[in-house]
N, C-alpha and C positions, 0 to 999 in steps of 0.2 A: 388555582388554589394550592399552597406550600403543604406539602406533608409535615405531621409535626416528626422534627427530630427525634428520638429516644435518645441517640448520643449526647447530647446538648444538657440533659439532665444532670446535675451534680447533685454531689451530697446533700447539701446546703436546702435544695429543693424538697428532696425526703425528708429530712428533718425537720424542714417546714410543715411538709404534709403529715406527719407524724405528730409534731404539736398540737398541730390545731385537731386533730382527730382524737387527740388527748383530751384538752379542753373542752370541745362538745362534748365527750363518753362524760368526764364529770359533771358538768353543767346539767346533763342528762339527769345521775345518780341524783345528785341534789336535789330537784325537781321533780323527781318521779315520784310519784302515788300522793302528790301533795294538789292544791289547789295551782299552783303555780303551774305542770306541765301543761295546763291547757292555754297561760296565757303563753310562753316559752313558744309553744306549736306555732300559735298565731302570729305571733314576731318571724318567726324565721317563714311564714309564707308570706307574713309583708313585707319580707326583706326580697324574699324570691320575686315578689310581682314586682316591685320597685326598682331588683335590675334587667325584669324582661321589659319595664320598659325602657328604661336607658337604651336597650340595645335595639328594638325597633323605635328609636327617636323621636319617641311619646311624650314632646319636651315638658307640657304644662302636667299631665299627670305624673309624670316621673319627677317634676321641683315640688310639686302637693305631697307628693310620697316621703320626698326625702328630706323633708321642710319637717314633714309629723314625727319621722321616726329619730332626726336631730332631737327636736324638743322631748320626743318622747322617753330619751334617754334618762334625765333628771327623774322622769315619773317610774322609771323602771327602777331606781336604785332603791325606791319604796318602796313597791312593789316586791323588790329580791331583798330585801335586806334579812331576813333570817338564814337565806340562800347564801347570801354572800358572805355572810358572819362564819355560817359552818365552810365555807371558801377558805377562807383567812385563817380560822382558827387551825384548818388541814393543814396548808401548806405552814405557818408556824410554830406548831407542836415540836414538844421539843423532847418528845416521849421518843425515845428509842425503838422501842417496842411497836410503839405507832407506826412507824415509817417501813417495820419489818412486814406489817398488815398490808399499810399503804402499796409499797414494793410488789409483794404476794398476790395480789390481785390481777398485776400485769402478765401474772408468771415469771419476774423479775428474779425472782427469788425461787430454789428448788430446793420443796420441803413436801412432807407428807404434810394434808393439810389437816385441821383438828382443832379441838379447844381445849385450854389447861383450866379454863372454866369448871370448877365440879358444879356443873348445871345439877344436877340429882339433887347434890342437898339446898342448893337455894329452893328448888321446889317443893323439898318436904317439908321444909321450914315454912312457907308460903302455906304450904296446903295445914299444918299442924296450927299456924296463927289466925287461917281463918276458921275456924273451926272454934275457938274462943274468942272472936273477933276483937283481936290484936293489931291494933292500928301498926303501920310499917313502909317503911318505900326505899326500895333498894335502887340503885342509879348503877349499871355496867360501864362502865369504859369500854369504847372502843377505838376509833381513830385518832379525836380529836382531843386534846389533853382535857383534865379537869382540877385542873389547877384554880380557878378562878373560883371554883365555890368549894374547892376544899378547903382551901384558906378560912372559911366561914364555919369549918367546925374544927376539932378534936384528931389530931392525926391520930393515925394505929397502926398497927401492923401485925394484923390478924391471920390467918389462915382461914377460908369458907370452909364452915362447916354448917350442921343442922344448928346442935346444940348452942353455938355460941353467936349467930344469928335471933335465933329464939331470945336468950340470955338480954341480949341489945336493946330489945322490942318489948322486952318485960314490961308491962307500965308502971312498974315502979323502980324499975332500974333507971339511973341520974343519965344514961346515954338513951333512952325510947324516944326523945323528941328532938326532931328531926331526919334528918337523911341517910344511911350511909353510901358510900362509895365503896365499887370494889374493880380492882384493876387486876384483869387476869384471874389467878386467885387468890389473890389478898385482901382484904379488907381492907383498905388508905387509909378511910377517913368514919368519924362518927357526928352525931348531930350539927349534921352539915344542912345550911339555908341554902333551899332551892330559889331561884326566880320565878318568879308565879305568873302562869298565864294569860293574857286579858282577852282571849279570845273567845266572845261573846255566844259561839254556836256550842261550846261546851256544858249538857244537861246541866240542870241546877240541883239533881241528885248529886251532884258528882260535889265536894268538900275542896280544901287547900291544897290536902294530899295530892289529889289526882290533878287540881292545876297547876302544882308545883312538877311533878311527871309529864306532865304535858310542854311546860317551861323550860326544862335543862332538855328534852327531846329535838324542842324546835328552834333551838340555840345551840345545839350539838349534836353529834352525830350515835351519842350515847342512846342505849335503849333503861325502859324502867317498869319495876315491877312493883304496883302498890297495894297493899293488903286494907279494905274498908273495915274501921274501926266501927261503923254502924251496922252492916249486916254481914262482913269476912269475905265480902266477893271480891275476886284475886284479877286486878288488871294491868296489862299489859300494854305499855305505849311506846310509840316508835314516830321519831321524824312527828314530833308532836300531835300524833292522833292515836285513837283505841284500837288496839289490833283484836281482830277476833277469834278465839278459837274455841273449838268443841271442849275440850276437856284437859286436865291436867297434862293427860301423856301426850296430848297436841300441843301444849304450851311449850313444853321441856323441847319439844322437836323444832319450835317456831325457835326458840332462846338458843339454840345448841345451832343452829341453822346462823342466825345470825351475827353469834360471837366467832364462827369457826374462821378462820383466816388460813 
């Protein structure tokens, strides 16, 4: 039996083994806490039985194997396809700022890390609109650009604050319907058209607002915060589902957690 070489190893090999350990860590991120990582799991140990048996020359089970997971490819791209959009959307963003996030996560980048976010007053403005139950749905940027549904409203170029959050949502102010966007902490955009979610395990409490939050989550990587015009209860969606938390000051901790980079 040959000893493996270490000498024999070149760059070119790390770099290899560096990519692909890339692309699983994302592939991961994308899929995790979603319905998806359980089928994800299931592929990579039919991928594993498939070539333990190649290698013990298991011929007719190892051509059944690799016969299913051929075809099975086409069914995977349906199966990923919101997976693979926020893919796409990552690597072609064309946000600056995004790639500085992106970067930041590797340790690529050496910075104290933080958010310019003022989480505080998106929250008091949340907690002050449900209280006069003030219909509302704020969309954060974060990696993936949102360029595609800013287009659909009213650009701006606001500053987050309480007051002029509030101000937006008024219901008789000509900007309360629809969306806004806010990058960093600016406010981009104003009655901005979400995509609306058609996923059917969504309560039937839940109105436009919350499937339109549910829709820009599960098409990007952006998180959203929507205030119910029927009874002011304040929710929180991420990676297209309801995040749950105890109380305002756990909300501010869950939002301030996930904007930080």
């Amino acid at each position: 039996m040959e000893l493996l070489d270490f000498t024999q190893i070149k760059i070119i090999d790390i770099i290899d083994v560096v990519l692909v350990a890339f692309l699983m860590y994302y592939i991961y991120r994308l899929v995790k806490g979603t319905v998806a990582i359980n089928i994800f799991v299931g592929i990579v140990i039919l991928y594993g039985i498939w070539k333990l048996t190649e290698l013990l020359e298991m011929e007719l089970f190892s051509k059944i194997l690799g016969g299913f997971l051929g075809v099975g490819m086409f069914a995977l791209i349906v199966v990923f396809q919101q997976e693979i959009r926020k893919f796409l959307l990552m690597l072609g963003s064309t946000n600056f700022g995004a790639r500085r996030k992106f970067l930041k996560q590797f340790k690529l980048l050496s910075s104290e890390s933080g958010t310019i976010t003022n989480v505080k007053e998106i929250i008091e403005a949340c907690k002050k609109m449900s209280t006069t139950n003030t219909g509302a749905i704020i969309v954060l940027q974060r990696n993936n650009s949102l360029d595609f549904v800013k287009n659909t409203g009213d650009e701006m170029r606001l500053e987050v604050n309480q007051p002029i959050i509030e101000s937006i949502f008024y219901k008789n102010s000509p900007l309360h319907d629809g969306a806004i966007i806010i990058e960093e902490n600016v406010i981009t955009a104003t009655r901005v058209i979400l995509p609306v979610s058609n996923d059917r395990s969504i309560p039937l409490r839940f109105g436009l607002r919350h499937r339109a939050g549910v829709g820009i989550t599960e098409k990007t990587d952006a998180v959203c915060l929507v205030v119910s015009e029927e009874n002011g209860q304040i929710s929180y969606l991420r990676d297209g589902d309801f995040v749950l938390f105890e109380n305002v000051d756990d909300l501010k901790k869950q939002l301030e957690k996930d904007l930080t980079y």
